[in-house]
C-alpha positions as CSV (number, residue, x, y, z in Angstrom):
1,X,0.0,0.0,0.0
2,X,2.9,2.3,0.4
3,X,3.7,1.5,-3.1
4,X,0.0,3.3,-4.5
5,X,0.8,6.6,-1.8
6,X,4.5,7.1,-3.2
7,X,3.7,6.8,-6.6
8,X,0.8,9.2,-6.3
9,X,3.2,11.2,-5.1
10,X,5.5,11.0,-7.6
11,X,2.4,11.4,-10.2
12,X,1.9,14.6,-8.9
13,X,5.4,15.7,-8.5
14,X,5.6,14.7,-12.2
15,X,2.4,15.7,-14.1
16,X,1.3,19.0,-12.0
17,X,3.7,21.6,-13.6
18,X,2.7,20.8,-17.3
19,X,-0.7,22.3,-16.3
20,X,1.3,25.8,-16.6
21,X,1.9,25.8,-20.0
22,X,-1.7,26.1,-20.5
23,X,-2.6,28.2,-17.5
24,X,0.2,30.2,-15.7
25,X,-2.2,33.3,-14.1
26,X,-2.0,34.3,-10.7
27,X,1.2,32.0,-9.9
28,X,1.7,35.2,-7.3
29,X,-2.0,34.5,-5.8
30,X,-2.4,34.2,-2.0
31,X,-5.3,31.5,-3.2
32,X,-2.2,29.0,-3.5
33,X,-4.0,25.6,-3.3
34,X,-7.3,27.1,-5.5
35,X,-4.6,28.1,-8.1
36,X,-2.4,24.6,-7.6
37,X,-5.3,22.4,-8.1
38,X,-6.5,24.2,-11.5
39,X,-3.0,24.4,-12.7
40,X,-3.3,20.5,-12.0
41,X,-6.7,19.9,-14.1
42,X,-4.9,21.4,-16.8
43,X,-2.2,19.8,-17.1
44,X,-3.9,17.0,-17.7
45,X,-5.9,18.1,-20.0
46,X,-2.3,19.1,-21.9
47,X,-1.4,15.8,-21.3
48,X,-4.4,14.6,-23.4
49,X,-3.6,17.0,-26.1
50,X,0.1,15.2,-26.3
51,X,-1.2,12.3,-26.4
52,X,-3.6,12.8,-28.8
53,X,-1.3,14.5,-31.3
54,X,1.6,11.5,-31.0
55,X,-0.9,9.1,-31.4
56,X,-1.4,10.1,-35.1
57,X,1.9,9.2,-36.0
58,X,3.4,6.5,-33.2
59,X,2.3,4.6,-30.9
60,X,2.4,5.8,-27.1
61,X,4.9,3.2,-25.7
62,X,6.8,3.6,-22.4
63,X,9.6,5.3,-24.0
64,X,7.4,7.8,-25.9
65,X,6.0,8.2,-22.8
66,X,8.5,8.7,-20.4
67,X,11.0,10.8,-22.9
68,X,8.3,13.8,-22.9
69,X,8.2,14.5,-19.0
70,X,11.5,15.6,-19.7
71,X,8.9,18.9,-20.1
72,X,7.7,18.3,-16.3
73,X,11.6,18.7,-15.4
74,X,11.9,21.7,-17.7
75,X,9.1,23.5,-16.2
76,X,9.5,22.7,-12.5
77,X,13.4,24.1,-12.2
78,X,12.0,27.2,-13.8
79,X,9.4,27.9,-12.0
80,X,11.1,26.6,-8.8
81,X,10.2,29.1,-6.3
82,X,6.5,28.5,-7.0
83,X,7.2,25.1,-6.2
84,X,9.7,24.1,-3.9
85,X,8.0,25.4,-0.9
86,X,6.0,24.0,2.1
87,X,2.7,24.7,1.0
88,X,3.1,22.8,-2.4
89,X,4.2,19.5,-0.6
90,X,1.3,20.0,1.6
91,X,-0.6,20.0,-1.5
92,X,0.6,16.8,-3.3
93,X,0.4,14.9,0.3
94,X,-3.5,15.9,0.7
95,X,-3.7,14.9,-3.4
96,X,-2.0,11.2,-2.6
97,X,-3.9,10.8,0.6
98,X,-7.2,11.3,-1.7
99,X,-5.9,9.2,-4.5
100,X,-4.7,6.1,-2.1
101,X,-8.2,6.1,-0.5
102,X,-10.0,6.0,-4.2
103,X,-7.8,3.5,-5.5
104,X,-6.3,1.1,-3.0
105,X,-8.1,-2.6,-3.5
106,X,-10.3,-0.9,-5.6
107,X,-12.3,-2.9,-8.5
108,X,-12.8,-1.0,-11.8
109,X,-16.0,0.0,-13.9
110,X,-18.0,-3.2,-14.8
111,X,-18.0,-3.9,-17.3
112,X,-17.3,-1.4,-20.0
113,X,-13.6,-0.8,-18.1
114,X,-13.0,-4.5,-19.8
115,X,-15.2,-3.8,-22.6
116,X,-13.2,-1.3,-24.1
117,X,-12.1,1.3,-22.0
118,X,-8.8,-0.7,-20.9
119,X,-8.0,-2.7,-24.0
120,X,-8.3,1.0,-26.3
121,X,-5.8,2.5,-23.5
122,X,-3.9,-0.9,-24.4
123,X,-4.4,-0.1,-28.2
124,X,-3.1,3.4,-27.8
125,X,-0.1,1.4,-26.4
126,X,0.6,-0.8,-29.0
127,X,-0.5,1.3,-32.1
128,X,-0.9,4.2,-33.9
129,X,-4.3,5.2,-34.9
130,X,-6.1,2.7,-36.8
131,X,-8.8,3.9,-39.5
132,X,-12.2,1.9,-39.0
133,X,-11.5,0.8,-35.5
134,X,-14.7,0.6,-34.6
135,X,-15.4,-2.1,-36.9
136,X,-13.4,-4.2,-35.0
137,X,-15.7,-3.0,-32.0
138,X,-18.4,-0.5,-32.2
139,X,-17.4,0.8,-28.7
140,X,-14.2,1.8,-30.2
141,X,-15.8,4.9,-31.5
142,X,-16.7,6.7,-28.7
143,X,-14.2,6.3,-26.2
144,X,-13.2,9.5,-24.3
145,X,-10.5,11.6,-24.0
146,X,-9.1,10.3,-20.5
147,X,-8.4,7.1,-22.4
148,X,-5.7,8.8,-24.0
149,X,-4.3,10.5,-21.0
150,X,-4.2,7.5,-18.9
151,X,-2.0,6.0,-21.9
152,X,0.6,8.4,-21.6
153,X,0.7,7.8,-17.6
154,X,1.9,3.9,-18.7
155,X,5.8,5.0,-18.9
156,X,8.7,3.4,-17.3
157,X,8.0,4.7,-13.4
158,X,4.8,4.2,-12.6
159,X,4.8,0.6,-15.7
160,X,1.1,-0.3,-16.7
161,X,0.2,0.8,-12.8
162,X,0.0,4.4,-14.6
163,X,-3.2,4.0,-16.5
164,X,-5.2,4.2,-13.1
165,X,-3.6,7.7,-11.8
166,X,-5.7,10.4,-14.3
167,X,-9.5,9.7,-13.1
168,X,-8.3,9.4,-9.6
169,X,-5.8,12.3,-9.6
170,X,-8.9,14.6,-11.4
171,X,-11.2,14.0,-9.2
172,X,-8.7,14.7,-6.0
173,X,-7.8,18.3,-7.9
174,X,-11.7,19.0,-8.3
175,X,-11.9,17.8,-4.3
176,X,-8.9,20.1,-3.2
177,X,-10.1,23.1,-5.7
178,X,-13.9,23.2,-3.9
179,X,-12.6,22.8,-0.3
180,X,-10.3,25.3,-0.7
181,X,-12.6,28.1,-2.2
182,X,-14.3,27.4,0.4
183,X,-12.3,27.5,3.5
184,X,-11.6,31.0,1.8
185,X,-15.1,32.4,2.0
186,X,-15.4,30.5,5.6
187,X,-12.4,33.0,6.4
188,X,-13.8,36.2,4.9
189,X,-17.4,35.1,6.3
190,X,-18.7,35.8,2.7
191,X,-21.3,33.4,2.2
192,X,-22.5,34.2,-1.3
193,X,-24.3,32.6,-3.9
194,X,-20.7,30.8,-5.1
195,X,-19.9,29.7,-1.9
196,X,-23.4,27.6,-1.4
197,X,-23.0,26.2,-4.7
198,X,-19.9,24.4,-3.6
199,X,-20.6,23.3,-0.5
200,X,-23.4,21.5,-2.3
201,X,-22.2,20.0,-5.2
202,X,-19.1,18.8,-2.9
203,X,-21.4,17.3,-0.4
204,X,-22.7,15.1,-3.8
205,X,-19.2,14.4,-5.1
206,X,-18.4,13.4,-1.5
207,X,-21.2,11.3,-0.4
208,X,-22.3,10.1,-3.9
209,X,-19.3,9.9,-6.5
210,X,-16.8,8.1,-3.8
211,X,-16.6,4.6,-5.6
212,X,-13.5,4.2,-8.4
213,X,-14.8,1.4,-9.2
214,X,-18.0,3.7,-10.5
215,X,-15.9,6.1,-12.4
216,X,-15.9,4.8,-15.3
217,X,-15.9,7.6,-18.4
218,X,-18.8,9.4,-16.7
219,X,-17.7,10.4,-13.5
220,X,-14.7,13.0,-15.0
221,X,-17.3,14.3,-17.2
222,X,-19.9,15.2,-14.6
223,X,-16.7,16.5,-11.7
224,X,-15.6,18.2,-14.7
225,X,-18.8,20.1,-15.8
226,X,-19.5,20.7,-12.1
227,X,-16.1,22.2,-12.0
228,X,-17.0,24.4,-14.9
229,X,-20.1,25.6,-13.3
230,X,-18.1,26.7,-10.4
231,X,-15.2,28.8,-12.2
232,X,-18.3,30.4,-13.9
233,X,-20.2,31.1,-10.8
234,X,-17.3,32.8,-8.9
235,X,-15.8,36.1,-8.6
236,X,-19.2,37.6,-9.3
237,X,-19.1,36.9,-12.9
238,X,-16.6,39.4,-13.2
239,X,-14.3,37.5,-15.1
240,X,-10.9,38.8,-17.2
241,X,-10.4,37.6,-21.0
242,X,-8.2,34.6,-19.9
243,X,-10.8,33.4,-17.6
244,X,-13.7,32.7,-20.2
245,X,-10.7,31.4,-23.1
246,X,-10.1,29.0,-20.2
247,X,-14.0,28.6,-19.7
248,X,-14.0,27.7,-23.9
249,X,-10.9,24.8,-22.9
250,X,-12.5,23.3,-20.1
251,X,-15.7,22.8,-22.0
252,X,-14.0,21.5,-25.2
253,X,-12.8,19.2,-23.0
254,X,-16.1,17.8,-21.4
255,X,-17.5,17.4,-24.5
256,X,-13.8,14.9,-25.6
257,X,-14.6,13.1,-22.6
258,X,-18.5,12.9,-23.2
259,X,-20.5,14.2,-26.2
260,X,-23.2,14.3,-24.3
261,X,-22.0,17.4,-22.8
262,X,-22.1,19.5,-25.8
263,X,-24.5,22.0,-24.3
264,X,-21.4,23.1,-22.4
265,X,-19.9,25.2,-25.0
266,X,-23.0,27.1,-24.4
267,X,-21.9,28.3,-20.6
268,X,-18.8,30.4,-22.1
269,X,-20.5,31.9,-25.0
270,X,-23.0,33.7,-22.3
271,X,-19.9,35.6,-21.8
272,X,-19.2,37.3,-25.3
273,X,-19.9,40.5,-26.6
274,X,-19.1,43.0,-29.4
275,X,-16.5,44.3,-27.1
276,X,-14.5,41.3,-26.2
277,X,-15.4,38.8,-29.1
278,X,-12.4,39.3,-31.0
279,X,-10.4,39.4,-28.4
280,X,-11.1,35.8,-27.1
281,X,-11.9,34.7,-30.2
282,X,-8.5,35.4,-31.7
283,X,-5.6,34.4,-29.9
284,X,-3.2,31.8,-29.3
285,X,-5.1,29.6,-26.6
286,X,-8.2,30.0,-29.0
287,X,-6.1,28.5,-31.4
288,X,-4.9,25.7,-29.2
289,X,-8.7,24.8,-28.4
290,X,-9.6,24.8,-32.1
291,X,-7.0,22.8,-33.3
292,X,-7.2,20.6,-30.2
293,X,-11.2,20.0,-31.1
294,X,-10.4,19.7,-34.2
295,X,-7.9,16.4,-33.9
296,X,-10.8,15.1,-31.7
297,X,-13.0,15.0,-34.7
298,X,-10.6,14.2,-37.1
299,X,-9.8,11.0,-34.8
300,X,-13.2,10.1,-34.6
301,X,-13.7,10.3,-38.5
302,X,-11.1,8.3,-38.6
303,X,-12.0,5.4,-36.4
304,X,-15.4,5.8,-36.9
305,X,-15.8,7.4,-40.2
306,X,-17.9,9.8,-38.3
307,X,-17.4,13.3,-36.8
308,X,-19.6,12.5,-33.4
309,X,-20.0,8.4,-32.8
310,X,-22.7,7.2,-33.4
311,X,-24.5,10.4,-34.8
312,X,-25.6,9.2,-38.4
313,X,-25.8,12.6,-39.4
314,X,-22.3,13.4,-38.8
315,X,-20.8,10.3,-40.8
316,X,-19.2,10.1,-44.3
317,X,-20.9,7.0,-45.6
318,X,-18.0,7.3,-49.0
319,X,-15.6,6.1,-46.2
320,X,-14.4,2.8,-47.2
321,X,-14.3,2.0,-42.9
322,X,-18.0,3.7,-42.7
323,X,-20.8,1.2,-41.6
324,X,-23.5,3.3,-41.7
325,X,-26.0,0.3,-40.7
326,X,-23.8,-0.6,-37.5
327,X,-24.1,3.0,-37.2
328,X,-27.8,3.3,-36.6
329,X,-27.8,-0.1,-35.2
330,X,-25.7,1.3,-32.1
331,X,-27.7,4.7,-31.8
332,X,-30.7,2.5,-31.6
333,X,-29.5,0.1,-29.0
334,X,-27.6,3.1,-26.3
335,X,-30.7,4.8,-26.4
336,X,-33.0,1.8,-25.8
337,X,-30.6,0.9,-23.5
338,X,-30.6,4.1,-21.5
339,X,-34.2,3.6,-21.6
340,X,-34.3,0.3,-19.9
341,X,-34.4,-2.0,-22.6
342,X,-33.6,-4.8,-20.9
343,X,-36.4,-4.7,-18.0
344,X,-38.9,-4.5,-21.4
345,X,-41.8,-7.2,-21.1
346,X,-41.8,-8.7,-24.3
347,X,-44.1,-11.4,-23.5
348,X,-46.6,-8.1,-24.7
349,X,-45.2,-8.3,-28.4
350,X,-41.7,-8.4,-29.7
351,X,-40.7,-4.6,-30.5
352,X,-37.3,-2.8,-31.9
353,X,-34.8,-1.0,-30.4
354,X,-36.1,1.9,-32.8
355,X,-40.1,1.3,-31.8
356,X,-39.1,1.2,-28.9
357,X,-37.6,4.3,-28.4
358,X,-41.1,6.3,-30.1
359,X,-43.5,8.0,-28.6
360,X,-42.8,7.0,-25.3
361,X,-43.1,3.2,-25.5
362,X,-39.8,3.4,-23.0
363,X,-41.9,5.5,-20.5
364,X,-43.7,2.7,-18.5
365,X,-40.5,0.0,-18.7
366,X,-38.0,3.0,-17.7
367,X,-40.3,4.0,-14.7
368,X,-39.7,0.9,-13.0
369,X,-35.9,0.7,-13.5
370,X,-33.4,3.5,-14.5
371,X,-36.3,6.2,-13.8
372,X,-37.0,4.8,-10.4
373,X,-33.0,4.7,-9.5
374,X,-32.6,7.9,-10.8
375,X,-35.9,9.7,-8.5
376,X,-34.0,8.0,-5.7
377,X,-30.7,9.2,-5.7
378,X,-32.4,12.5,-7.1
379,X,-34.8,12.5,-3.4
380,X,-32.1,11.6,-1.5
381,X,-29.8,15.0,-2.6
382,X,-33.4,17.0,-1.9
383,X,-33.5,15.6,1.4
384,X,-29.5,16.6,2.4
385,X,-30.4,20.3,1.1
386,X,-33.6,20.7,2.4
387,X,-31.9,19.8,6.2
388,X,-29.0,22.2,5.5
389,X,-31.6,24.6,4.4
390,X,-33.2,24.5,7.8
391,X,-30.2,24.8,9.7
392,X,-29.2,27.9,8.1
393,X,-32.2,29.4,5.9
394,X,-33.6,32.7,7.4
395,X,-36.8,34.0,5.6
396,X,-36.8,37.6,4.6
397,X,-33.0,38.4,4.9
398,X,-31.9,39.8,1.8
399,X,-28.1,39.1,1.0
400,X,-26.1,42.0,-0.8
401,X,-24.0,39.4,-3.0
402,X,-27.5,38.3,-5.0
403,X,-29.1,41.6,-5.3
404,X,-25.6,42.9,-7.0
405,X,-25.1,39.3,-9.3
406,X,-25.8,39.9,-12.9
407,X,-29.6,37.8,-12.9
408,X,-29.1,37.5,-16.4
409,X,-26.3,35.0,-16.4
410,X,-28.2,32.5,-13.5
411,X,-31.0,32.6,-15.9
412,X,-29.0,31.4,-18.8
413,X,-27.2,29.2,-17.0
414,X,-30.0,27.9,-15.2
415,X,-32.1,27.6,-19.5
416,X,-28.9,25.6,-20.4
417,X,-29.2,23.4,-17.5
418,X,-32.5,22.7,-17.7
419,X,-32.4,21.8,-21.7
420,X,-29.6,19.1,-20.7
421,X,-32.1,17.7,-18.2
422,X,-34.4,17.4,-21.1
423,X,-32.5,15.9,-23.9
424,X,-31.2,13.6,-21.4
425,X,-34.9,12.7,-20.5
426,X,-35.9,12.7,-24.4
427,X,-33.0,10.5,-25.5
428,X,-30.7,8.9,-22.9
429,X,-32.6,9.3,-19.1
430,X,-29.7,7.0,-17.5
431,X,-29.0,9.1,-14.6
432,X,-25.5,7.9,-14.9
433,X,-25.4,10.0,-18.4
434,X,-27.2,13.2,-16.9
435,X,-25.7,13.6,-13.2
436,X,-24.0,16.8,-14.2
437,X,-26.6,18.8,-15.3
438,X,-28.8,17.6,-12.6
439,X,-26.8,18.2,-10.3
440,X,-25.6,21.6,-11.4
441,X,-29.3,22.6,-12.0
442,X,-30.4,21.5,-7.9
443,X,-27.7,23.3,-6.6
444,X,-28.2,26.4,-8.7
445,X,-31.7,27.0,-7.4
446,X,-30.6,26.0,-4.0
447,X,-27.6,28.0,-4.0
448,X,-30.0,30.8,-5.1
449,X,-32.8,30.3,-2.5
450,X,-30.3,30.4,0.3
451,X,-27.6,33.2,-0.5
452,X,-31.1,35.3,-0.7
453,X,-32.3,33.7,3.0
454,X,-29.8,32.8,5.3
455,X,-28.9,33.5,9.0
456,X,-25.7,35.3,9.7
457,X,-24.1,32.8,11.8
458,X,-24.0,29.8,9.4
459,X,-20.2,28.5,10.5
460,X,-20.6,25.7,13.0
461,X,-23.4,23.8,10.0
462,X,-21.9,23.9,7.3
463,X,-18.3,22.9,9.0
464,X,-20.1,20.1,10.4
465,X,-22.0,19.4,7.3
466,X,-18.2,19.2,5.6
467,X,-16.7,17.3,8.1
468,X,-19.7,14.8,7.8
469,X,-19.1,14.9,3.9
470,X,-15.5,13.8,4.0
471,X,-15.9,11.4,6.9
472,X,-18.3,9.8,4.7
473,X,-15.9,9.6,1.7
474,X,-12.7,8.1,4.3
475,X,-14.6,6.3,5.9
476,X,-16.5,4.6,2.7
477,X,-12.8,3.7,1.1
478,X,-11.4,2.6,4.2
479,X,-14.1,0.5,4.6
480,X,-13.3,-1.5,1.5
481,X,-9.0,-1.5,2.1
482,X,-9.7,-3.0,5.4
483,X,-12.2,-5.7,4.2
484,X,-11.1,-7.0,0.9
485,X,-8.4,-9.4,1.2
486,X,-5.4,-8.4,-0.9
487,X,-4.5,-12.0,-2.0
488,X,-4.9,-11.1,-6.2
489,X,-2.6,-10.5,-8.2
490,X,-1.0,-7.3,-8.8
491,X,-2.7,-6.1,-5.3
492,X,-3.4,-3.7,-3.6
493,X,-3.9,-2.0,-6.8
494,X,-7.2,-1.6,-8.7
495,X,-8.0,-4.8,-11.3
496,X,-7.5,-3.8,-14.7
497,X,-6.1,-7.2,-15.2
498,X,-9.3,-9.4,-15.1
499,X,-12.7,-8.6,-13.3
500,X,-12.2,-12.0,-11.2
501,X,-11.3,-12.2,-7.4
502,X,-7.8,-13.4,-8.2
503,X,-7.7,-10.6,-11.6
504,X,-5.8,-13.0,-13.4
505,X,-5.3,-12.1,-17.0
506,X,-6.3,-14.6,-19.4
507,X,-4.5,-14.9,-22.8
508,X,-7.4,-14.1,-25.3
509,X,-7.1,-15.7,-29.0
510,X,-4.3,-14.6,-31.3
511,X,-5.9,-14.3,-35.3
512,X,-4.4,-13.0,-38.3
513,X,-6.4,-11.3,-40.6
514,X,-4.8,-10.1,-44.0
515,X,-1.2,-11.0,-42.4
516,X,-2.7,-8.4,-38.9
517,X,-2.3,-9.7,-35.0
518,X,-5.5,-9.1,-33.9
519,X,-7.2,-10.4,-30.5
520,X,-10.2,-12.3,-29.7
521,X,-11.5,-12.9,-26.1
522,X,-14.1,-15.3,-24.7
523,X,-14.6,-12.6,-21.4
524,X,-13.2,-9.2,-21.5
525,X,-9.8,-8.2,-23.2
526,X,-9.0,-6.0,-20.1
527,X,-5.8,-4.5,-20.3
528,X,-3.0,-6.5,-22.1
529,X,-2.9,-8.0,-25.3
530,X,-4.6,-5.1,-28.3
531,X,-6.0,-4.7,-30.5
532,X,-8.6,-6.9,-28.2
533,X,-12.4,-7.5,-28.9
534,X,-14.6,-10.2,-27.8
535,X,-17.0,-10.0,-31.3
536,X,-15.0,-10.5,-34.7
537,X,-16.9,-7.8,-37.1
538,X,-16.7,-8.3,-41.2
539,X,-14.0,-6.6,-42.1
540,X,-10.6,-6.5,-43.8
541,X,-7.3,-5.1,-43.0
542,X,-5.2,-3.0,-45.5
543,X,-2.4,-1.2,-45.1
544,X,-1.0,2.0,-46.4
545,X,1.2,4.5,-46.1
546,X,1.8,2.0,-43.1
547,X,-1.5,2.9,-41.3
548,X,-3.9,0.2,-40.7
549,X,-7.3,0.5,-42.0
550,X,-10.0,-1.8,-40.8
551,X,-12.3,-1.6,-44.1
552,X,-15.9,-2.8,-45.0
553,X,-15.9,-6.3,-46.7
């Protein structure tokens, strides 16, 4: 167990600094663990742009990988006296400490972690891109962005352990970003509208998003768009140039790590205006997030033959790697999916995925599963802020902070929210797949009924309503290090080796097709042996320009 804290140690030590090459403001900033934790999140999301970009042309191997944090040494010795101090290794022990708990004899994602999001990180590994990819598995086509970064993490220090730091070390950033904006407004006694909204979205990422074994591709999205929300919300909405080009990164990078956040490039544009348009539009970091977006999509053409997977309307069907049927066979099934498709009684008469998903057919069948879960966890959150609310709600006392907030931005904000709570209802009402804006919408309006009604002495709650948050999350992962026995292999870390209580790999079937190594298991591939799949699809492999292409029979 020592092993995972050191290492998370080192990951920190190693990755954090990169995040200044995309965000290097306020370095000076008495807000020292606010700023540290933000320069982290970014520099992983530069570490998915690397990635990303070598992939095109090489394969991300262990020397790839470890050669370019010769950058991490570059930019730590020059900006040394930012961090080589005691505050910073105060940081990275608090970030470990977070990252050991979350990880330590944890399981991973079942099953789509074995499905496909391990054995494309193994891909990544092994190969350069590979044109019609997904036709060696549909789920090939929309994998996310972290995939990429947790590649780049397999190197020769932290070996194949890597690929399990980025989710973990995200979500700790996110952790250490809210608690510390808030011990600042705790300080200052400011208890405005910001300052409620992330006490309660960090009381839900606490108490509800605790699991790594429930992470899977979701959980970074929703931290992520919650994170969003929040550098939005503060500061009044008075926010320099740099802030909303950041504002444009961050959600260009949601929507890489789950398309079904592409309503949040709509919380940024709230903020332009003939007087600042061409100054944010046209600039070097707007031409990092183009160009950055614009490989995403490329990548996705390329594996998929479509721009957004599995969005028929974004494909090129004169692709020779296109399969426009598979396409619309796959939107079909996620939605019908989403919609509780498998509790469907079909003793009633056989139906399609596609009938299924009309005119409400879904409704009755989704009521009794994923729409029942979702009022659950949905009642529960009511219930935490509706007994904060009466510990520190105060009719009739009117707070400065909302009276002087621009209205016009919460109501925006608020629209935006609301209209991902509907698509998400319309066409994918997994709660899994709409947590974010959920989430973000409940603790808007609570956030805005409380800032507007609250008693002046609100300390002692919500420190206790905190403490009670976090002892929650320790106590929940120390729960499981203590219980589950650490006699698998590879333990005590997390098994991305096989789903099984021992998480012993198993060899999957080596084929040649048109002179390729390709992979075929009976289970799930997991991470090893790529490319992996456990369905053979009808297609042939030709090569040029010594690329792989995966090509309609």
């Amino acid at each position: 167990m020592l092993n995972i804290f050191l290492l998370s140690i080192l990951a920190t030590l190693l990755f954090l600094p990169l995040g200044i090459i995309l965000n290097k403001k306020n370095l000076n900033s008495i807000m020292y663990y606010d700023n540290l934790s933000r320069i982290f999140i970014y520099s992983l999301i530069f570490v998915s742009f690397l990635s990303l970009t070598l992939n095109f042309f090489i394969p991300l191997t262990k020397n790839v990988n470890s050669i370019f944090l010769i950058f991490s040494f570059i930019i730590s010795y020059y900006y040394r006296s930012y961090f080589l101090n005691l505050k910073y290794f105060i940081f990275i022990i608090i970030i470990s400490l977070i990252v050991f708990l979350l990880i330590t004899k944890s399981n991973t994602f079942r099953p789509d972690a074995g499905l496909y999001h391990f054995p494309y990180t193994s891909i990544l590994n092994n190969e350069k891109i590979i044109f019609g990819l997904s036709n060696f598995h549909y789920r090939f086509g929309h994998i996310s962005i972290i995939q990429y970064t947790s590649a780049f993490f397999n190197n020769h220090i932290f070996s194949s352990n890597g690929i399990i730091f980025p989710i973990a070390l995200l979500y700790a950033s996110i952790v250490v970003n809210f608690f510390s904006q808030i011990r600042n407004y705790l300080i200052k006694k400011n208890y405005n509208f910001h300052f409620f909204f992330l006490v309660s979205t960090l009381i839900y990422i606490l108490g509800k998003m605790h699991r790594y074994s429930e992470f899977g591709n979701d959980t970074p999205s929703h931290i992520l768009f919650l994170f969003l929300l929040s550098e939005i919300l503060r500061n009044n909405f008075n926010h320099k140039l740099t802030d909303i080009r950041n504002f444009f990164l961050l959600a260009a990078f949601i929507i890489m790590n789950k398309i079904f956040f592409i309503l949040s490039i709509l919380l940024p544009l709230i903020f332009l205006s003939k007087k600042n348009y061409k100054k944010i539009i046209f600039n070097g970091k707007s031409l990092f997030i183009f160009i950055f977006f614009l490989m995403w999509v490329v990548k996705s053409t390329i594996v998929s033959g479509c721009a957004i997977y599995p969005i028929k309307p974004t494909c090129f069907d004169n692709l020779t790697w296109t399969d426009i049927n598979q396409v619309q066979i796959v939107s079909n099934e996620n939605e019908a999916w989403a919609k509780s498709w498998p509790g469907y009684d079909d003793t009633k008469g056989a139906i399609s995925h596609s009938d299924y998903n009309k005119n409400f057919n879904w409704l009755k069948t989704w009521l009794k599963f994923n729409g029942y879960k979702s009022f659950k966890i949905i009642l529960t959150y009511l219930i935490i802020l509706f007994l904060i609310g009466l510990l520190i709600y105060k009719k009739n006392y009117k707070s400065d902070f909302f009276i002087n907030t621009h209205k016009i931005y919460i109501k925006l904000i608020t629209l935006i929210l609301i209209t991902g709570i509907s698509i998400w209802f319309l066409k994918a009402p997994d709660y899994r797949y709409g947590t974010g804006y959920i989430v973000g919408f409940l603790s808007i309006i609570f956030s805005i009924i409380i800032s507007n009604n609250l008693k002046k002495k609100i300390y002692i709650p919500i420190f206790i309503t905190l403490v009670l948050s976090l002892s929650i999350f320790s106590i929940k992962n120390l729960g499981r290090i203590i219980t589950v026995e650490g006699n698998y292999f590879n333990s005590p870390w997390p098994k991305y080796f096989s789903h099984s209580k021992e998480n012993i790999y198993e060899e999957p079937e080596k084929i040649k097709i048109d002179g390729k190594n390709l992979y075929i298991s009976k289970g799930l591939c997991m991470f090893g042996k790529a490319p992996c799949s456990r369905n053979l699809g009808n297609f042939k492999v030709i090569k040029k320009l010594n690329y792989n292409f995966f090509v309609i029979k």
